[in-house]
C-alpha angles and dihedrals in degrees: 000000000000097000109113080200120106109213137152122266097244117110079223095059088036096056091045095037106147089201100060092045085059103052088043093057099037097069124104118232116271115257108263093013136098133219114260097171136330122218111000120156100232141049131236133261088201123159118263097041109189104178143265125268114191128241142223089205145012103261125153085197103049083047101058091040093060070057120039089094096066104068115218098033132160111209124210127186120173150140119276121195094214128174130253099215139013123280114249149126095295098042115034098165116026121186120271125239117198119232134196106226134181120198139174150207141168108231134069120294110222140174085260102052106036088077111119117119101172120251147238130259112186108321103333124079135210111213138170133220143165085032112181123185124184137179141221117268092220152035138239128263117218131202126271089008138101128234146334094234102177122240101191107218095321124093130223105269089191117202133214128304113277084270093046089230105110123046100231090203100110107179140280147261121216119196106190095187143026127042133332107254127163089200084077096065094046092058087047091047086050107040080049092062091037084056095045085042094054089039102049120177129259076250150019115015130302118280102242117188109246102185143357143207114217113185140149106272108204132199114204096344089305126102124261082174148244111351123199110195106195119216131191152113105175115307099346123117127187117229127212098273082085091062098112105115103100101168129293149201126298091183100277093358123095116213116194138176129222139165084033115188137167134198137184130206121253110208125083115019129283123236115240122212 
């Protein structure tokens, strides 16, 4: 393996190795990321998953760096029992060899989802330990958009119009899989007021989408995936003092928001109450 730590070859003596909790916590953060957690003994199933790429050393630095190009991700550098050989009649229970792997995703990592352990087959087990995970220190501009203005883990709950006649929620966007990416809602907020625009009504003018939030909606602490709520009447865009929905209850589900942004368009004017 990679790893520069003796150890025996026993998942007990893996998972308490002194040596690997040293070198986990040792590490300085990654420039332009943030600490998420140090040291924990499992990986995480997190939405947005981008692959793993395997080390030489355990370095926080050379990690993010494998990483800085995709915007909004989530780095992740940790210890993997592996095996040396494949499991079969003749060799039940190989030695282990112990790898350096970073990985990466673009979602939140949460207590809920940062739950794999590994697993057994046969006799041999796969186990993790001195996982790091670290996020990006920024968020993506798209075109045409302003922003991103950061909404912490609370969603726009967008009022009426200035002269409370019209509801300027238009509707939302959901993306089970692939990677958060603001760039998605846009598209969604866009094609809508094409669409208005093309479809205008008997009378008054076309509803155009003027902003958008796009966050992480969660269901019980684990990801449905990216949300795009769509905001407009006219010209009007809503700013980030309406940022106060921050998840509800389903009747025994718990819906939540994280990684929380909003953008406005920047073309045309924005009427002003």
């Amino acid at each position: 393996g990679t790893s520069p730590v003796a150890i025996s070859d026993t998942v007990d003596a893996f998972k308490d190795s002194t040596e690997i909790s040293a070198i986990a916590l040792s590490p300085s953060t990654a420039s332009g990321y943030k600490d998420m957690y140090k040291n924990l003994k499992t990986s995480s199933n997190a939405y947005g998953y981008m692959g793993f790429t395997s080390m030489s050393s355990y370095d926080t630095d050379a990690c993010a760096s494998k990483h800085n190009s995709k915007i909004g991700c989530m780095a992740i550098i940790l210890f993997k029992r592996n095996l040396t050989q494949n499991i079969g009649p003749a060799c039940s229970n190989p030695p282990s060899a112990t790898i350096i792997k970073c990985g990466s995703w673009r979602g939140p990592a949460t207590p809920e989802n940062t739950v794999n352990a590994g697993y057994t087959d046969n006799n041999s087990t796969i186990t993790i330990a001195g996982s790091n995970r670290y996020v990006q220190d920024k968020t993506p501009s798209v075109p045409e958009y302003d922003g991103p203005s950061s909404l912490g883990n609370a969603a726009i709950n967008a009022p009426m119009d200035c002269s409370n006649s019209y509801d300027t929620y238009m509707g939302f966007k959901i993306f089970p899989d692939g990677s958060f990416d603001p760039a998605l809602c846009a598209a969604a907020c866009t094609a809508t007021s094409n669409y208005n625009i093309a479809h205008p009504p008997a009378t008054g003018e076309p509803r155009t989408c003027r902003s958008f939030n796009a966050y992480i909606l969660l269901k019980n602490g684990n990801v449905e995936g990216q949300y795009c709520s769509l905001f407009g009447m006219y010209t009007r865009a809503w700013d980030s003092s309406h940022a106060t929905n921050s998840g509800q209850y389903h009747g025994s589900d718990s819906y939540t928001v994280q990684n929380s942004v909003g953008y406005k368009n920047s073309t045309g004017s924005s009427q002003k109450c």
